[in-house]
N, C-alpha and C positions, 0 to 999 in steps of 0.2 A: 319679613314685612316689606311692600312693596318701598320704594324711594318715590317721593314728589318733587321733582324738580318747581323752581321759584318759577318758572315760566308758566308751566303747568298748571300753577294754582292761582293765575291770572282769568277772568271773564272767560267764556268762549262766546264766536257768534252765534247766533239766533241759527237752530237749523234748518237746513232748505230742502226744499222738495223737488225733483231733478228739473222740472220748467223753472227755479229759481226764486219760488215763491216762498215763504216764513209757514215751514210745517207748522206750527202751534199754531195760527190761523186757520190756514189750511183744516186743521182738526178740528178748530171750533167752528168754524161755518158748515162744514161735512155735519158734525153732530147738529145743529141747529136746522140745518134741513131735514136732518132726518127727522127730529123730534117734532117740528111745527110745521112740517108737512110742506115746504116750501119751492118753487118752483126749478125745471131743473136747468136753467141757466141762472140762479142765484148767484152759487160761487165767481161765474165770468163775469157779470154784471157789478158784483158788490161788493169782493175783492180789494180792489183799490180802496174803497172806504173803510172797511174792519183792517186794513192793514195801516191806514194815517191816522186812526183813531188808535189803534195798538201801539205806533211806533217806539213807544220808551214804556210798555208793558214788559216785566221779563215772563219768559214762557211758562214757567211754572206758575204762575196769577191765571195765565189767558185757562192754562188746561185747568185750572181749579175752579174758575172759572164759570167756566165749560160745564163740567162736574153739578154745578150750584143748579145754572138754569135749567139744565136735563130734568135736576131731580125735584125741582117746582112747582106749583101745581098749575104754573102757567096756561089756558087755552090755546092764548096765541103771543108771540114773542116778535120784539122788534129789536133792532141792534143797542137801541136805549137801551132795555132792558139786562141784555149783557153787560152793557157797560157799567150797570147801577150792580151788578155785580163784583167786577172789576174793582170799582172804588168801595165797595166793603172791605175788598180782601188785602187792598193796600192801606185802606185805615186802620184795620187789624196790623196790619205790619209797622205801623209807626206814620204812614207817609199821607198825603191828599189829593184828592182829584185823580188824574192818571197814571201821577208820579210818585214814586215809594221815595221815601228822604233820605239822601246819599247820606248815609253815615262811611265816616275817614276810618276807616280797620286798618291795624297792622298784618305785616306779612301771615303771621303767627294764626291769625283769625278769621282773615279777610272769607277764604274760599268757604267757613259756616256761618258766614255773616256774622260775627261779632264772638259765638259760642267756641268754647273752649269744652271738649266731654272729656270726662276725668274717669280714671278708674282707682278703687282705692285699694287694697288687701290687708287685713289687718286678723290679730286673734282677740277672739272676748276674752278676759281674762278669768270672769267667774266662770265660765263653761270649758274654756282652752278650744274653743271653736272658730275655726281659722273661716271669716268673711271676705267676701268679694263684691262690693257697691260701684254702679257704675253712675254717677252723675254728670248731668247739665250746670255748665256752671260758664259766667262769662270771661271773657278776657280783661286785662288792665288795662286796654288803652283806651283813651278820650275816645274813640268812633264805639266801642261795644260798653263804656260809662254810660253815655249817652243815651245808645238806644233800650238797653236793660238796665238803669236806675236801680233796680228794688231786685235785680238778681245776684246771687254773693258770685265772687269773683274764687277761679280757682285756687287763690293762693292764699286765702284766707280760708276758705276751708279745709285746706292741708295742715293751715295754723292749727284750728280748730281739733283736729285730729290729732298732730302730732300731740299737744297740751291736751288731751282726752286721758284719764288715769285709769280706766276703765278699759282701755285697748294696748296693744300692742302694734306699731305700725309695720307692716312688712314689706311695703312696696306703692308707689302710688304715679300716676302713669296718667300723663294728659298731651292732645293733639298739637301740633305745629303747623307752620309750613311741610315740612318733612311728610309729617307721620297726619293726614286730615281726619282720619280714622282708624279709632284701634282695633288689633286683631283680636277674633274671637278666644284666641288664646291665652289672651290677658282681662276679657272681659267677660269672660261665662268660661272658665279653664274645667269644669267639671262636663259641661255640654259638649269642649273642645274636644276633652280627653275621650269620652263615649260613641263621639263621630268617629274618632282616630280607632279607636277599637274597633266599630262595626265597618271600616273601609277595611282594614287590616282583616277582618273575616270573611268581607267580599272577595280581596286577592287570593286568601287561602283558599277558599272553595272555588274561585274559577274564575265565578260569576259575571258578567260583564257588566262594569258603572256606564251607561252612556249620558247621563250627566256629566262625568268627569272626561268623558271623550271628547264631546261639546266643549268644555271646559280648555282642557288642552290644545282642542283645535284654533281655539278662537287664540289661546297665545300666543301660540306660532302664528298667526297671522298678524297679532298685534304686533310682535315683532318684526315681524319682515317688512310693517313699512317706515315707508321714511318720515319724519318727526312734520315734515307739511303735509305730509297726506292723511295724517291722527283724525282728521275730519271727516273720512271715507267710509260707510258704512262695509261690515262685511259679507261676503255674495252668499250669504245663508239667512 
């Protein structure tokens, strides 16, 4: 399982596009010209404004975004109308206007925004059939209280389970700092096992995976560099 260092699961900045400008802009005016047909110094001209209107948008709003007005039945589109997007998708998310509402998370939760994903394993006892549930469930502290109110926390569903008469517990497994995400091998262990089988038949017969070449390769690169240069995309 990979390790997260506490750094690591700190913000990252907004990424840039090699003249220095906010890719997730960049992508939403590019798609906005193409869709409404708009002229072709747009980007140079209008730039500066979709990006002081964005400035406290996180990327993943702008590209969803993005996503909304595309699939609209819009004629014709002005930068309002993006924006009246924008602020759907942060009111959905708890927040108003341009700004999502900083909820306080701890270490343990901060990098899923508040979410805590659990996995359980347990046997039914009337059948002797060994389950494997993977839920959503939030963290304890005051910033993910706050923003999921009415979602159960994961340590109360453990309660739940452990006091369940009806099951037997065999294992139950949820994200940290450490660990942001579990492995498929604790979260679909029958799906794990069957990949691990059909790679194991790939070796045997020969066969070449270039997925897992791909795979490999990008490691060794991820490795070689240095922990300031994580931001560097790689030359493939």
């Amino acid at each position: 399982m990979p390790y997260y260092s506490r750094e690591s699961d700190q913000p990252r900045k907004p990424l840039q596009t090699d003249d220095g400008k906010r890719y997730s802009v960049v992508y939403a005016i590019e798609q906005f010209m193409m869709n409404f047909n708009k002229r072709q110094d747009y980007m140079r001209v209008m730039y500066p404004t979709w990006e002081s209107h964005l400035e406290m948008v996180k990327d993943q709003v702008i590209m969803e975004a993005s996503k909304r007005l595309c699939r609209s039945s819009e004629q014709y589109a002005k930068l309002s109308h993006f924006l009246d997007h924008v602020e759907d998708i942060i009111r959905e998310q708890g927040g108003t206007g341009l700004t999502i509402k900083n909820y306080q998370y701890c270490e343990d939760c901060q990098v899923n925004d508040g979410i805590r994903y659990t996995t359980f394993a347990y046997v039914l006892l009337e059948t002797q059939e060994t389950i494997t549930r993977n839920r959503v469930t939030r963290c304890t502290c005051k910033g993910s209280c706050d923003h999921y109110p009415n979602m159960m926390a994961w340590n109360v569903l453990l309660d739940k389970l452990t006091n369940d008469a009806r099951i037997q517990l065999l294992g139950h497994w949820v994200t940290d700092y450490r660990y942001p995400r579990l492995p498929r091998s604790i979260t679909d262990p029958d799906g794990y096992d069957a990949l691990q089988k059909h790679l194991q038949e790939e070796r045997d017969s020969g066969r070449v995976n270039h997925y897992l070449q791909y795979i490999h390769k990008l490691e060794e690169w991820l490795a070689s560099k240095e922990p300031e240069q994580e931001e560097e995309l790689p030359p493939w």
